[in-house]
GUKOLTI-721186 format. One record per residue (C-alpha): residue number from 1; residue in one letter; x, y, z. Coordinates in steps of 0.2 Angstrom, whole numbers, plus 2048, in hexadecimal, padded with zeros to 3 digits. Layout:
N
(NUM; "A"; (X; Y; Z))
...
This chain:
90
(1; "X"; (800; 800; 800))
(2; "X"; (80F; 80C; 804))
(3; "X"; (817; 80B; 7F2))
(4; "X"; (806; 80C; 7E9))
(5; "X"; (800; 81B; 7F5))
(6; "X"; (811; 822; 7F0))
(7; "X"; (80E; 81F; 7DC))
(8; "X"; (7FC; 827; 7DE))
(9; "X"; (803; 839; 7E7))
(10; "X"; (80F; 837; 7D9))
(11; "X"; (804; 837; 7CB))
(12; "X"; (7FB; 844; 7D3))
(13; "X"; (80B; 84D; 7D2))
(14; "X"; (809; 84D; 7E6))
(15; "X"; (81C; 84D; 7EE))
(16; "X"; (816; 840; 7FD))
(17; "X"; (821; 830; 800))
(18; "X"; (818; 823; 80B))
(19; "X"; (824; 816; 812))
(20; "X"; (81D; 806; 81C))
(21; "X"; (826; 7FE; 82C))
(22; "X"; (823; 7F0; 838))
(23; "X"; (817; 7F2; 847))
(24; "X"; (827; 7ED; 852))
(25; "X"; (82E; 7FB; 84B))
(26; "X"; (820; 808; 84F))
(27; "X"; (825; 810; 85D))
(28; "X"; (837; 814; 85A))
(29; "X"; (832; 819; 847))
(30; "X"; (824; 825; 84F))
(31; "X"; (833; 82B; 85C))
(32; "X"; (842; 82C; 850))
(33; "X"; (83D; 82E; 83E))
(34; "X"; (83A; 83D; 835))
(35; "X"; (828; 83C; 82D))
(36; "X"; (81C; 847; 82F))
(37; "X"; (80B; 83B; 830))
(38; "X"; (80D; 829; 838))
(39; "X"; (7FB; 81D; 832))
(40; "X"; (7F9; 80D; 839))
(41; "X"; (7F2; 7FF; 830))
(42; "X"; (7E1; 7F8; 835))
(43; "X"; (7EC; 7E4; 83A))
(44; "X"; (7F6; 7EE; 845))
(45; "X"; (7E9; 7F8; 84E))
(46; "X"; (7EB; 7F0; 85F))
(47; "X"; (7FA; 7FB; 860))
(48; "X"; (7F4; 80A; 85D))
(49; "X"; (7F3; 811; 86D))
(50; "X"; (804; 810; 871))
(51; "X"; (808; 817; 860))
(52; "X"; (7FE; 826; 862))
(53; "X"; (807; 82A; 874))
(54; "X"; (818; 828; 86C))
(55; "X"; (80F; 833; 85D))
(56; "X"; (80A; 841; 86C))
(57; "X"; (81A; 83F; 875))
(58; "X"; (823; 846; 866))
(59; "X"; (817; 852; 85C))
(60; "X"; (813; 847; 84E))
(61; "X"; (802; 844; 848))
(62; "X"; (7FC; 82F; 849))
(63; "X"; (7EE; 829; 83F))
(64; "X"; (7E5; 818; 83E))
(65; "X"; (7E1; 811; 82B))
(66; "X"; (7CE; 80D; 82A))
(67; "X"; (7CD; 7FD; 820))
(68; "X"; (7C4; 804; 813))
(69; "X"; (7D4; 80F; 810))
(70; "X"; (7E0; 7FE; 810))
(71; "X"; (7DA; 7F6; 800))
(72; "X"; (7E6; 7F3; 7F3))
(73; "X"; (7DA; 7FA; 7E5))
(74; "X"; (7DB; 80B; 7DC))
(75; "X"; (7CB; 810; 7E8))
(76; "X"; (7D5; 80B; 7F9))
(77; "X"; (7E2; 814; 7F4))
(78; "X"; (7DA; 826; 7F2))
(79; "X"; (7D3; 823; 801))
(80; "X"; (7E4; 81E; 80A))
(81; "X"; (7EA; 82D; 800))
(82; "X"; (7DC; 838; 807))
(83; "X"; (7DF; 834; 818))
(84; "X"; (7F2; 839; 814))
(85; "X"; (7EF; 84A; 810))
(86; "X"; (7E0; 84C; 81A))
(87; "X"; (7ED; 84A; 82C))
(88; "X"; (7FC; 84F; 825))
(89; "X"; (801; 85E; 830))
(90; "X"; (802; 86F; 827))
């Protein structure tokens, strides 16, 4: 879903990278890396809790992906895209 999310802003000449890591990964990636939006996928929502306090502890905005928006189909995408720009801090 990252790469194909990453294809659509491209096509719509929209400069967003989306990148994908592992949920044992979460919150040091929310702690240490530089992005300016972290989504959590629908499978991994048990975690999100502890994402969004990692997300609060350093200023950076935590989202959950509605599975609607997690479909690997040109519709799930635009809204996966949507959600991206609709949460992406000014």
């Amino acid at each position: 879903m990252a790469q194909k999310t990453t294809d659509y802003f491209k096509q719509k000449v929209i400069d967003i990278v989306v990148d994908a890591t592992t949920a044992t990964e979460g919150t040091k990636a929310i702690e240490t890396r530089d992005f300016d939006l972290f989504i959590i996928s629908p499978q991994t929502k048990m975690y999100f809790k502890q994402f969004a306090e990692a997300g609060a502890r350093v200023g950076k905005p935590v989202v959950e992906i509605p599975f609607q928006a997690y479909i690997p189909i040109p519709s799930g995408i635009e809204k996966l895209a949507k959600l991206i720009t609709d949460n992406l801090p000014n």
